[in-house]
N, C-alpha and C positions, 0 to 999 in steps of 0.2 A: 617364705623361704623358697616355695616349690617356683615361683616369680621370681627373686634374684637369681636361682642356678639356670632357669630355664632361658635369662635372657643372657647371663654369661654364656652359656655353650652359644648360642647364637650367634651374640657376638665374635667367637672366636673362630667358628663356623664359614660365619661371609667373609674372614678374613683370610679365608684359604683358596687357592688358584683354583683346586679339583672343585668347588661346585659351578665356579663361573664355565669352565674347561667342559665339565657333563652341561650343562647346559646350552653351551655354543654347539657343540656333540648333538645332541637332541631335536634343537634348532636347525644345522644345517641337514638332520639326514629326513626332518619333514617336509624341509623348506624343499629338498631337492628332491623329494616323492610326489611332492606338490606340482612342479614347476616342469617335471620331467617323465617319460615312460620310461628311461633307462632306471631309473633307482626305484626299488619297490620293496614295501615295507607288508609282509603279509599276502603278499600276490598282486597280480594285478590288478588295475580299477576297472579294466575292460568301457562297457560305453556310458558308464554312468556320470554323474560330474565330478569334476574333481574335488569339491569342494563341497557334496552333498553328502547328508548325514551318516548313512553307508560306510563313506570313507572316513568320515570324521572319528567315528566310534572302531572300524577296524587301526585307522593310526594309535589311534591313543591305549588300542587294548593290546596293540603286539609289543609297541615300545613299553607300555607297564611290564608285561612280561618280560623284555628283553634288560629291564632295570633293576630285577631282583638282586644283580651283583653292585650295581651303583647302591642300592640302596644301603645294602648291609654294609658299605663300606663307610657310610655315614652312622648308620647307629651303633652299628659294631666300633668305630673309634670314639662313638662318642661314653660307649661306658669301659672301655680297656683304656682310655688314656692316663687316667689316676696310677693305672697297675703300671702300665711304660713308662712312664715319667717317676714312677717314686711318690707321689704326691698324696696316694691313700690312705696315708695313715693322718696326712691333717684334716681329712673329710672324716674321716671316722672317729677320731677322737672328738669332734666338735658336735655339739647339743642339734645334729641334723637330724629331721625323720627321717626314714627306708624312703616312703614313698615319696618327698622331697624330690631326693637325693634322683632317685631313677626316674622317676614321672616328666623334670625335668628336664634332666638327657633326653629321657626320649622325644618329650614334646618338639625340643627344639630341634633335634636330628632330624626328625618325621617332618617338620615345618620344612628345614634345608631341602630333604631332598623332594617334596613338593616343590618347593619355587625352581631347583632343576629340572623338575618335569615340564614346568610350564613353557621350555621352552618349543615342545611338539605344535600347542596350537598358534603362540606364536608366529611359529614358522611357518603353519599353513596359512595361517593370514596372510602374512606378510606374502608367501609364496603367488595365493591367488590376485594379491596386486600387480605382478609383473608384466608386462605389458603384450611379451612374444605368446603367452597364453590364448588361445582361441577360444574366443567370446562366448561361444558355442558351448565349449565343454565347462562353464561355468553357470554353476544357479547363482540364486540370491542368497544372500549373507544369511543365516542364521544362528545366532548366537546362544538360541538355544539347544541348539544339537553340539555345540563347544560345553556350554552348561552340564548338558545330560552326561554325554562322552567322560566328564573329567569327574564328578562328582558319583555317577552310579556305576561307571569301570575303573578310572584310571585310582582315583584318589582308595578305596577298597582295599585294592589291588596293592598298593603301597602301604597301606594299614596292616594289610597281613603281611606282607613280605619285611618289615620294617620290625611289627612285633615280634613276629618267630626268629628273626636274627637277633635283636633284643636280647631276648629270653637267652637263647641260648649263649653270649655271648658273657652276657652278665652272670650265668650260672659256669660255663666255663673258666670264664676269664682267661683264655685262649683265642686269639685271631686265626690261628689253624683250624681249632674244632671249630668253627664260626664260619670258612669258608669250605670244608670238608662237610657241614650239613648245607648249606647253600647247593654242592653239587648234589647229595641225595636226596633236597626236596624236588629238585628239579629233575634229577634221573626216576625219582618216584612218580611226576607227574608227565612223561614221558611213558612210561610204562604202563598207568591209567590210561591214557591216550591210546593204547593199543589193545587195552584190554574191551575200552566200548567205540570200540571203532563199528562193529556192528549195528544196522540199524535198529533191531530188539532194543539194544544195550542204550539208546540216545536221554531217553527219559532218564533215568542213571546219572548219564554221564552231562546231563544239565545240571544236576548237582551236585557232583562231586568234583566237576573242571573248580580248585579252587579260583581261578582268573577269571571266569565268568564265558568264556570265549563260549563250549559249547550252548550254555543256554540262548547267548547271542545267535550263534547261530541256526540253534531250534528257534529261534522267535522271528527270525526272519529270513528263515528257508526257501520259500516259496514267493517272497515277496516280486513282485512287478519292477521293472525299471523305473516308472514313475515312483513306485514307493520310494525306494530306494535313494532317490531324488529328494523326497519330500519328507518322508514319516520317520517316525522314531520308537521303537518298538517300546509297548504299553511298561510299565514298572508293576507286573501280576504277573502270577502264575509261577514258574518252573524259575524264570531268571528272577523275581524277588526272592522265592524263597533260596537259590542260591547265593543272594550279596546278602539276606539278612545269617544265612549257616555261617560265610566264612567269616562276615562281622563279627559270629559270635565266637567262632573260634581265635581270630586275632585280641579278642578282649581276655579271653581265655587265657591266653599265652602272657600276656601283661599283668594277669591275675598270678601266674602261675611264675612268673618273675620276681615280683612283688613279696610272693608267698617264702619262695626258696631262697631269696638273693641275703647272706649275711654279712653285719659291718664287721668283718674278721676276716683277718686274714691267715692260713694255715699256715704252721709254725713249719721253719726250713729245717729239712735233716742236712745235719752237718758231717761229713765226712771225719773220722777218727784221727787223729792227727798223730803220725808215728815218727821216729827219729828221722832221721838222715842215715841212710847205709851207710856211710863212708866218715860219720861223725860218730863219736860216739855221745857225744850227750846232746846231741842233735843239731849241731851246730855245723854246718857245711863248709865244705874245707873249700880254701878258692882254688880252681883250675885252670885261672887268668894265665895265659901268657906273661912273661914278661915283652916289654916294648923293642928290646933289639931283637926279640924271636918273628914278630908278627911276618907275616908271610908277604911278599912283597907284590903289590898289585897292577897291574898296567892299564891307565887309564885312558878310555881312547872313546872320540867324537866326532866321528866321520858319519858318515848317512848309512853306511854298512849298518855300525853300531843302531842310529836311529832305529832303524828300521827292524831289526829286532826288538826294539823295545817296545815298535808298534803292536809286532805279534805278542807278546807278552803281554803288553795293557788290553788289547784284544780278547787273549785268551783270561783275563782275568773277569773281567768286565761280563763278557759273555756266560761264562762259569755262576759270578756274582747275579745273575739276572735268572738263569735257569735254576740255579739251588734255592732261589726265594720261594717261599708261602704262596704267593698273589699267582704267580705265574702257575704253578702246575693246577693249580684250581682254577685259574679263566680257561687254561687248555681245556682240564675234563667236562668244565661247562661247555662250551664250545664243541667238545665231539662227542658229549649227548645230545646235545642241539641239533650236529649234523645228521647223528644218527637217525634220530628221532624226523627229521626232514627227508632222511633216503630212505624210513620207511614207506613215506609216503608217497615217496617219487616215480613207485613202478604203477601207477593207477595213472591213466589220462582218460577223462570223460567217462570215467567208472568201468574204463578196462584197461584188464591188467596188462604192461607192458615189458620188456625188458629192460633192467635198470642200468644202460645205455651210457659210455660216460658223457656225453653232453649233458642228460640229464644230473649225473652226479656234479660234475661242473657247476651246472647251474644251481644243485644242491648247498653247495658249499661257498658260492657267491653271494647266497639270501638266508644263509643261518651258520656260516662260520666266519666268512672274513671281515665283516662289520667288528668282534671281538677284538681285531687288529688295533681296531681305533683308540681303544681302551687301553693295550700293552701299550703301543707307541707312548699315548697321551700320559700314562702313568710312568713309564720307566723311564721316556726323556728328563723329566724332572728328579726322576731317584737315580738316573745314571750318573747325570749331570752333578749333583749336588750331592753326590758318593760319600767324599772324602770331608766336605763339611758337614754333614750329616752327624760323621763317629768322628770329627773333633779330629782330624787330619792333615787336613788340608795346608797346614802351617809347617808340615813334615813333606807334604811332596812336591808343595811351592819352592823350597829351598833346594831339589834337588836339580843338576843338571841336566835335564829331558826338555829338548824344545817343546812348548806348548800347541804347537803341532798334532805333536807323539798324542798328548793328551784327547784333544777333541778327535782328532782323523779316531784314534784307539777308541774309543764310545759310538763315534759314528757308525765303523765299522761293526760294533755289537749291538748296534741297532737293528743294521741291517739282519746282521746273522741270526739275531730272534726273529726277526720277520720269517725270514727262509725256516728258520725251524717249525716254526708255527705253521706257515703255508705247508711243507711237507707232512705234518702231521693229519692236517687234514687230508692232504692226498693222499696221506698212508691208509687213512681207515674208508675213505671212500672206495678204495681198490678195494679193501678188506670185506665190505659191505657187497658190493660186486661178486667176491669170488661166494661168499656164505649165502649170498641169495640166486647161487648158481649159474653167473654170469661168467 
């Protein structure tokens, strides 16, 4: 059984846009770190090669981190879709085990968003064949610093972020609380971040980065150019025993899933059900008009009219995109992100600076507008496909508004999340500025 459910969610899995979509996502923004100094994934590569292990293991450990929210939006749908759709109660009533039933989901959820990940080294491959690349700033291929890279950071790294959203998902059975802890494990490891920023504090915080990043970086602090080029930092010490801790804590959490998760569902409180004020045995009196009262309407179809009804589908549209779940949770991911970036942006060469807005700029160019890609790429297709969505669409097809009104109106509130989201980032970079005395 735990083999028939785990190859349906797969199935049903690859046949959805969003993981080919996070994938091309993945693909192009290595392919173009690879290919280019303008895009930079983690800082710069400065004179090393592009294509040397160095880079290999920084690509694959920022983008894991930066997939915590891809992730969960795969295993997080893959154990709430019974509860949205209605359908839990024919998996509960049927002679399935618990562990079946969840082990399943998640296996295949975890499998999806693997093969989305895969499209980082992909892209560096493919990147390093491009021919305007100078020969120079390239080594030799090795394929096992791709090996090391995805199996002892990336792939981890996914295991926990996959299982704790898991767990938590399946125990809430809420996609709100599911991405409301999304932002406070990440605002938690933000704040660890600052807590052993110190160098006392490194040893520490090789074990407790759960992403692995510090102990990478204690493991190859000091390394030479040529290492860097060549070597691949040993699997001992400070950074095993940090992949084999959060190992255990991701098994943990799937322990801890398994344990709580019940095939019940909590019985709904029903609201008392009281007469009608105006009936007396509770029967509601009609208020209809009659047909020679109805109020008489002037119907008109000029471009005047259009064009209000642009701002209308606009202002709907727009509304419909900011009051959603997904959105105000990629924002606050996003400007902990940034936050946690302009912490670090008054230090240059290990002294302190004035946090500058160029520097902020460039803050929120390499750890908030990349999130862009995510809004667009997810609310094009929920803007777009609104009204067949909630079963509409046969109600506004019918009405007189040139089809126009319709796509310019969506386009339009595409635009205007973008603007919203851009501002908010410059709203808390300025904010950042004035509280760090700038």
């Amino acid at each position: 059984m735990l083999k028939a459910i785990a190859l349906f969610e797969l199935r049903t899995q690859i046949k959805r846009p969003l993981l080919w979509m996070v994938f091309g996502v993945f693909f192009m923004m290595a392919f173009g770190a690879t290919v280019s100094d303008s895009v930079r994934i983690g800082g710069g590569i400065g004179n090393i090669h592009r294509n040397a292990p160095a880079v290999i293991m920084q690509f694959h450990l920022v983008l894991s981190i930066m997939s915590l929210l891809i992730t969960t939006m795969f295993v997080a749908g893959a154990v709430l879709r019974d509860f949205e759709t209605g359908t839990y109660e024919l998996f509960f009533s049927r002679p399935i085990r618990k562990a079946d039933y969840l082990l399943g989901r998640f296996l295949a959820a975890f499998g999806v968003a693997t093969v989305a990940f895969l499209g980082v080294p992909l892209g560096m491959i493919v990147g390093t064949t491009m021919p305007w690349i100078d020969p120079i700033r390239l080594g030799p291929f090795m394929p096992q610093a791709y090996l090391y890279a995805i199996l002892v950071l990336a792939l981890p790294n996914l295991l926990l972020s996959a299982a704790t959203f898991f767990t938590v998902a399946s125990l809430s059975r809420s996609m709100l609380y599911t991405y409301l802890a999304v932002v406070g494990f990440f605002a938690a490891y933000i704040v660890s971040l600052t807590l052993v920023r110190d160098i006392e504090s490194r040893p520490l915080a090789a074990l407790l980065d759960p992403f692995g990043a510090a102990a990478i970086g204690q493991a190859t602090r000091y390394w030479t150019v040529v290492e860097s080029n060549t070597a691949l930092p040993p699997l001992s010490g400070a950074l095993l025993a940090n992949r084999l801790i959060w190992l255990g804590v991701a098994l943990a959490m799937l322990a801890l899933a398994l344990l709580r998760f019940r095939f019940t569902q909590p019985a709904r409180r029903h609201g008392k059900v009281t007469p009608a004020a105006n009936g007396s045995n509770g029967v509601l009196e009609s208020t209809t008009q009659p047909a020679d009262r109805l109020p008489a309407v002037s119907r008109s179809f000029t471009l005047g009219a259009a064009f209000r009804q642009l701002l209308h589908q606009t202002h709907l549209e727009v509304a419909g995109v900011l009051k959603s779940v997904p959105f105000p949770v990629i924002l606050a991911f996003g400007i902990l992100n940034l936050m946690g970036s302009i912490f670090y942006a008054d230090m240059m060469f290990g002294t302190s600076v004035w946090p500058v807005t160029h520097l902020m700029i460039g803050a929120i160019r390499g750890s908030f507008i990349f999130l862009l890609v995510i809004v667009i790429t997810f609310y094009s297709g929920e803007v777009i496909w609104r009204e067949r969505s909630v079963k509409l669409n046969e109600v506004t097809d019918t009405m007189p508004v040139p089809n126009w009104v319709y796509l310019a109106g969506k386009l339009a509130a595409q635009l205007a999340v973008v603007l919203c989201f851009t501002a908010a980032g410059i709203v808390t970079a300025m904010a950042c500025q004035l509280g760090m005395g700038y």
